[in-house]
C-alpha positions as CSV (number, residue, x, y, z in Angstrom):
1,X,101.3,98.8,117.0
2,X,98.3,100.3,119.4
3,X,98.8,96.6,121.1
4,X,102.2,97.4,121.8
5,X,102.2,100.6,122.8
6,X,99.8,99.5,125.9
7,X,101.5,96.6,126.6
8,X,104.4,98.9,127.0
9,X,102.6,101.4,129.2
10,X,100.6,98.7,131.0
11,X,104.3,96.3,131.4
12,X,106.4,99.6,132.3
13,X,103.9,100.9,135.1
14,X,103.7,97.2,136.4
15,X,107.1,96.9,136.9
16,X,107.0,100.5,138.8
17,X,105.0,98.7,140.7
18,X,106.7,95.8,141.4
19,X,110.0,97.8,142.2
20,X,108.5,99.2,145.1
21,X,108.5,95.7,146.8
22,X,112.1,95.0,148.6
23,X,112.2,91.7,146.6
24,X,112.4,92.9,143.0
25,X,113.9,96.1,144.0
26,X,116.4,95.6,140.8
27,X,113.0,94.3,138.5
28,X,113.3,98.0,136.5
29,X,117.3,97.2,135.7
30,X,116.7,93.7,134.5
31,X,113.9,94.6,132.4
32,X,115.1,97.3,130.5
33,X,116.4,95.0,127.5
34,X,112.7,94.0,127.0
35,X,111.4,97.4,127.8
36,X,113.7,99.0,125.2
37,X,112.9,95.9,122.7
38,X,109.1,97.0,122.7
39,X,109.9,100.7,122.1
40,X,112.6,99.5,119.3
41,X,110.3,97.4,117.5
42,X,107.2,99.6,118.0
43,X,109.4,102.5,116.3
44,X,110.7,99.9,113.2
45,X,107.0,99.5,112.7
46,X,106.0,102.8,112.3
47,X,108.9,104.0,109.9
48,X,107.7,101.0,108.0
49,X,104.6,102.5,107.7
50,X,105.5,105.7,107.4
51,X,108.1,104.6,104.0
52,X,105.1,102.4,102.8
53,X,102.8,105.0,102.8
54,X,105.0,107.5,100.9
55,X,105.0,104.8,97.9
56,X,101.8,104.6,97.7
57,X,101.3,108.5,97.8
58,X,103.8,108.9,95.2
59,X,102.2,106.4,92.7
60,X,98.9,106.1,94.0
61,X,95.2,107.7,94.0
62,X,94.1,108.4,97.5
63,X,90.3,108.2,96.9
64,X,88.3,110.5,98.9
65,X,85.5,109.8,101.4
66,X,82.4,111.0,100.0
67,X,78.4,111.4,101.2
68,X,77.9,109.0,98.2
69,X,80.8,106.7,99.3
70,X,79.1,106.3,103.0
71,X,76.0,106.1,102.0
72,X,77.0,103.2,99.4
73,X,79.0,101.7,102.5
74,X,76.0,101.5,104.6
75,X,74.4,99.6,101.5
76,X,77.1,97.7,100.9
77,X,76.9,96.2,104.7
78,X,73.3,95.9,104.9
79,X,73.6,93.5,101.9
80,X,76.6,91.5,101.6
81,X,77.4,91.2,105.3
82,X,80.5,93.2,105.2
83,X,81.5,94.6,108.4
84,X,81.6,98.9,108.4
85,X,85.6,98.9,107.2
86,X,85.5,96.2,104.7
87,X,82.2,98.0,103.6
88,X,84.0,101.1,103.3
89,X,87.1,99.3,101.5
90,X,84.9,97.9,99.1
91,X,82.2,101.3,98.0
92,X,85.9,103.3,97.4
93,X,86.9,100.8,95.4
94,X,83.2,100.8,93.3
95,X,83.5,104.5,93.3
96,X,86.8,104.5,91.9
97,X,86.0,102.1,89.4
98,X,82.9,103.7,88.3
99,X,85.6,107.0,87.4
100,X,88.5,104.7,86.2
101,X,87.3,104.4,82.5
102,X,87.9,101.3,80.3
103,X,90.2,98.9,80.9
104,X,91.3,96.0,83.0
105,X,91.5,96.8,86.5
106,X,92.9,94.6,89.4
107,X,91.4,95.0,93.2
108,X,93.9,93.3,95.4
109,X,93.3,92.5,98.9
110,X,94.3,89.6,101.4
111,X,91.0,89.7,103.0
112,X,90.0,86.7,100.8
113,X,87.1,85.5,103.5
114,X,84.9,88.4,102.8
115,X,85.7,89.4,99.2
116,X,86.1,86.8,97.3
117,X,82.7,85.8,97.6
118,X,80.7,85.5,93.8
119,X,78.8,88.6,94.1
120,X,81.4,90.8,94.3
121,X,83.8,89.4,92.3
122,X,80.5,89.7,89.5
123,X,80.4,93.4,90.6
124,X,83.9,94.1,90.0
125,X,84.1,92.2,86.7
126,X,81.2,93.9,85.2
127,X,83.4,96.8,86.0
128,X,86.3,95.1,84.1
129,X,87.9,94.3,87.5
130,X,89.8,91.0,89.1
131,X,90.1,90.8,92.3
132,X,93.0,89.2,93.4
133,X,93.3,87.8,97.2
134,X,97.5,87.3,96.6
135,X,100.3,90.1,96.3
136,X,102.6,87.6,95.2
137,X,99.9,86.6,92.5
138,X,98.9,90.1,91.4
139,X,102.5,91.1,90.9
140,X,103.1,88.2,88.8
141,X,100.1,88.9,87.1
142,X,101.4,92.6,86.5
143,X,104.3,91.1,85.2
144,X,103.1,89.2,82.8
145,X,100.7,91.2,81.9
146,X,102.9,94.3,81.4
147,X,105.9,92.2,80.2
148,X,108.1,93.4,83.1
């Protein structure tokens, strides 16, 4: 979306630009349909978001950033190579974990390259975790598992 949004500020102040030459005097008028595509799309994106994220707040734990959380992020990506987000990603999900109790746990993410590697996925099961590198796979999984 941050893409967008500058290639519609950096496309709508060209085409100023370009208006001002006797040529493509009519450039602004003939681009409007692709001008008001970006700002349409850019706007379906966000509500997207925006209805995704209410989901997850309704049935989901936001997991706070603690001194402990950082700090084990900056461990995390000394060690395992991850880079500062996926770091990040990974000590919230070890902190929430280490708070979830007993159980089986899944940790889904689509980010297979850097965490399914076998040290984490030995962390998280020691945790009684699966990571899973598929939506489509974990909510089968679910499914099965909860006999949906």
């Amino acid at each position: 979306m941050k893409r967008r949004n500058k290639l519609h500020g950096d496309l709508t102040s060209e085409i100023r630009e370009l208006a001002r030459s006797k040529p493509l005097v009519d450039i602004d008028q003939k681009s409007q349909a692709l001008v008001a595509a970006l700002v349409d799309t850019a706007q379906q994106d966000r509500t997207r978001l925006e209805n995704a994220l209410a989901r997850i707040v309704k049935c989901g734990t936001i997991e706070p950033s603690t001194n402990n959380t950082v700090a084990e992020a900056l461990r995390i990506e000394r060690e395992l190579g991850l880079s500062p987000q996926d770091a990040t990603v990974y000590a919230t999900v070890l902190a929430h974990l280490g708070k979830a109790g007993s159980g089986e746990k899944l940790f889904v993410n689509r980010n297979s390259n850097d965490f399914a590697n076998p040290t984490i996925e030995d962390q998280l099961g020691k945790l009684e975790c699966k990571l899973m590198t598929r939506f489509e796979a974990a909510a089968g999984y679910l499914k099965s598992t909860l006999k949906l």
